[in-house]
Phi, psi and omega in degrees: 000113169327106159285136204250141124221160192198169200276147181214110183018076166070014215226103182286100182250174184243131166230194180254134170336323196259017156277165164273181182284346211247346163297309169347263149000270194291354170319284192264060200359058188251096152345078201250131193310139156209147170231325162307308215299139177210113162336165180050335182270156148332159168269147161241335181059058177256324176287358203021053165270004195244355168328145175222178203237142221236125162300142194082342175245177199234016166297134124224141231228096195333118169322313196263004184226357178234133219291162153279175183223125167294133174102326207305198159180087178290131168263155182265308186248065178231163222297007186257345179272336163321291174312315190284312140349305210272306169337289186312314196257355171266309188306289188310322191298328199256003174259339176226183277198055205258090165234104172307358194260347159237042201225138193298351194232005170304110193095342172237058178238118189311318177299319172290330181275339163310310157317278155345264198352296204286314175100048166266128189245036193177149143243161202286319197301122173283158148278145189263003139070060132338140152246077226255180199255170181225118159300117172235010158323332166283159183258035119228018162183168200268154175221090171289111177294322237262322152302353202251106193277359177074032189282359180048046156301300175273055144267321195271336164292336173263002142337262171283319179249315163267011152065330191271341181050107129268295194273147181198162170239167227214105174081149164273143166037229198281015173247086142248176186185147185274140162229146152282123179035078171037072186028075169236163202277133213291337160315326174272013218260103179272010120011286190284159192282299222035056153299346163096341191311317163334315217263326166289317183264011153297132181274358153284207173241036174272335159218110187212202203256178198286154178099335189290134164277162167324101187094003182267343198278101143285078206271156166237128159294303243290327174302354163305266200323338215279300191315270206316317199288309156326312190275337178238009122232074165056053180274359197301118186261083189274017186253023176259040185057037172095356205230108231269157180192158202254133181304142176231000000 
């Protein structure tokens, strides 16, 4: 594998060709905002929270969709990525309906700790108090719009890894919306699996499961890489009465 270097805030470092900036980056543990972003899923470069800044130039370039470069040299944190940041995580709060003090994900939810992070204690922004609908139609779980910031994670998981495209998305620029089986109500939806996976990587309280109270909802990525890692190298045991577990 062809090796590179190239600069990460001023600091000459080495990756491998076939990374991204945002694999890199974090190689060398520096900590950088994401939200669209998930191990294991495809990239979409949809939150631009992972912009990085090019020295000398006026690029600034999505972490997670762009390969590294010999030469390159890049900033992670500088006071224009900050602002753009903060813009960016004000701009989501204020296009839906986000009041954290009653959402089932109050306190583990990626958007609100992104928020924190940066310090943000206000938006700039009106908000537009959307009037938007909540499916509860399945019988274990929800699908709140008024939370879902669109990052198609679960478009892309029920994709890519349980295989059914049950979820898609629907409609342009702020009238879009995640649907099920051609905006149909998601209980009836012959499709879904109902394996949960949507509901574990979304990263609001935009989908979660029926019963959770305010602040109850837990999620886990890590059975993501656990699936994938499995599957490719053919550890999958099915001699548990069906119930597939990995060889040891």
């Amino acid at each position: 594998m062809t090796v590179i270097t190239m600069t990460i805030n001023d600091e000459v470092v080495s990756g491998r060709q076939d990374q991204t900036l945002l694999e890199l980056i974090r190689e060398q543990g520096i900590d950088i905002p994401t939200l669209c972003h998930l191990d294991g899923l495809t990239e979409r470069g949809g939150c631009r929270l992972c912009l990085v800044e090019v020295k000398d130039t006026n690029r600034l370039m999505p972490a997670c969709t762009t390969a590294v470069q010999e030469g390159l040299s890049i900033y992670t944190h500088s006071e224009r990525l900050i602002k753009y940041r903060r813009m960016i995580l004000e701009l989501l709060f204020s296009e839906r309906n986000h009041v954290c003090a009653v959402c089932v994900m109050n306190g583990r939810c990626e958007l609100q700790s992104e928020a924190a992070a940066i310090g943000m204690t206000s938006v700039r922004y009106d908000y537009l108090c959307p009037d938007l609908s909540l499916d509860a139609s399945h019988d274990r779980y929800i699908i709140d719009h008024n939370r879902c910031i669109l990052c198609t994670r679960c478009v892309r998981v029920c994709d890519e890894v349980e295989g059914a495209h049950t979820w898609d998305v629907m409609g342009r620029g702020i009238n879009s919306r995640v649907i099920t089986d051609l905006s149909q109500p998601w209980g009836t939806s012959q499709s879904c699996t109902s394996c949960g996976k949507c509901v574990q990587v979304c990263p609001t309280g935009a989908l979660h499961t029926k019963g959770s109270t305010v602040a109850e909802m837990r999620k886990r990525h890590d059975f993501l890489q656990w699936i994938l890692d499995g599957r490719e190298k053919k550890e999958w045991s099915y001699s548990n009465g069906g119930k597939p577990e990995t060889k040891r």
